[in-house]
Structure formats: C-alpha cells, structure tokens
C-alpha positions in Angstrom: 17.2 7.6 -3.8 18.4 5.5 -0.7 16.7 2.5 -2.4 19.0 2.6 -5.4 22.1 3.1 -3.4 21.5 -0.3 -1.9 20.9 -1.8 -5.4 24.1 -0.5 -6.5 25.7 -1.5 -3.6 23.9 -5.3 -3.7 24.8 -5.8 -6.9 28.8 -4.2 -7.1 29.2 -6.1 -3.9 27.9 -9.2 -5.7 29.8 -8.7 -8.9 33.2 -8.2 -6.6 32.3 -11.3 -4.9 32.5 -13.7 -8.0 35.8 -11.7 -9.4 37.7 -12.3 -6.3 40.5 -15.0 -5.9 40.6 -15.2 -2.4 37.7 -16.9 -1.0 37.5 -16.0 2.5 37.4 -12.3 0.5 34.6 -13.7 -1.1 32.9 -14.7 2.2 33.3 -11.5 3.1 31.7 -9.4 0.5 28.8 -11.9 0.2 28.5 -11.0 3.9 28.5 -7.1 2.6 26.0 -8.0 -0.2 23.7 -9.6 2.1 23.7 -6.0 4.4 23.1 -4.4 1.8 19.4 -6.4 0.8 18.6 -6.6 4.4 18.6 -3.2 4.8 17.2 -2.8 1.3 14.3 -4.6 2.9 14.3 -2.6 5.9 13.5 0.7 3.7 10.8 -1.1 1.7 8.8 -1.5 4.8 9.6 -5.4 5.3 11.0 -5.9 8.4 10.1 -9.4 8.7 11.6 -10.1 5.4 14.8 -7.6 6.4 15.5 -9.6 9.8 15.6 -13.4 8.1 18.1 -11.5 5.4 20.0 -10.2 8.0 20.4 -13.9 10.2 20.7 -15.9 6.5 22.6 -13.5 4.4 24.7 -11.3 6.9 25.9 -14.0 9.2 25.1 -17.2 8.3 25.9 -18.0 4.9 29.6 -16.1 5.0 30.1 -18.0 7.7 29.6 -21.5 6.1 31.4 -20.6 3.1 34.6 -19.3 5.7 34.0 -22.4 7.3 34.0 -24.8 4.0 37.0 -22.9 2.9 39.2 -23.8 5.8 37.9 -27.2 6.1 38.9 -27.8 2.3 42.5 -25.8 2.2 45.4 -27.8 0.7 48.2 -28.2 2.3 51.5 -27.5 0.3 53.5 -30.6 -1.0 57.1 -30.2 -0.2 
C-alpha cells in the first residue's frame, strides 16, 4: 500500500511541477518528486539505487535548476 502512495505522490508531484509558473516552485517540487522515488526505492529493497536518487534527485538537480533560474532572471526595463 506504502508503494502506491509514493507513486501517487511521484507522479502528482511531477505533474504539479510542469503546471507551475514559478520556477523556483518548480525546483522545489521536482525536489519533492525526487523524495518521493528515493524513498520509493528505499521500500523496494534498493538502497543503493535509493541513496544515488536521494544525492541526484533530492538535492542536486533542484539545486541546478534554482541555480539556472537566478542566473538567467531578467531584469525589468524601466
């Protein structure tokens, strides 16, 4: 039952992601989504697997999107 709680989770976390305007919102939730699998993995016995999701998905990808979102923000014309 757990195991489907983190698919539904994964996947609304994903869908919200996309939807979002704001992109550091977006970081966020992919951030979320990313949780979600690693601990996904976790359950399924994976913990190799689990721990490389957690360091990619959890911290380092949201961070590089935050990061190329700041770095490409326009300033406003006056």
């Amino acid at each position: 039952m757990i195991e489907y709680i983190l698919m539904i989770v994964a996947v609304l976390g994903a869908v919200i992601a996309l939807t979002q305007r704001d992109l550091l919102k977006a970081a966020i939730l992919t951030g979320i989504t990313g949780a979600a699998v690693a601990f996904l993995y976790q359950f399924l016995l994976a913990p190799d697997v689990a721990l490389t999701q957690a360091i990619v998905g959890t911290a380092i990808i949201p961070v590089f999107i935050a990061l190329a979102v700041k770095k490409t923000r326009r300033m406003e014309e006056n």
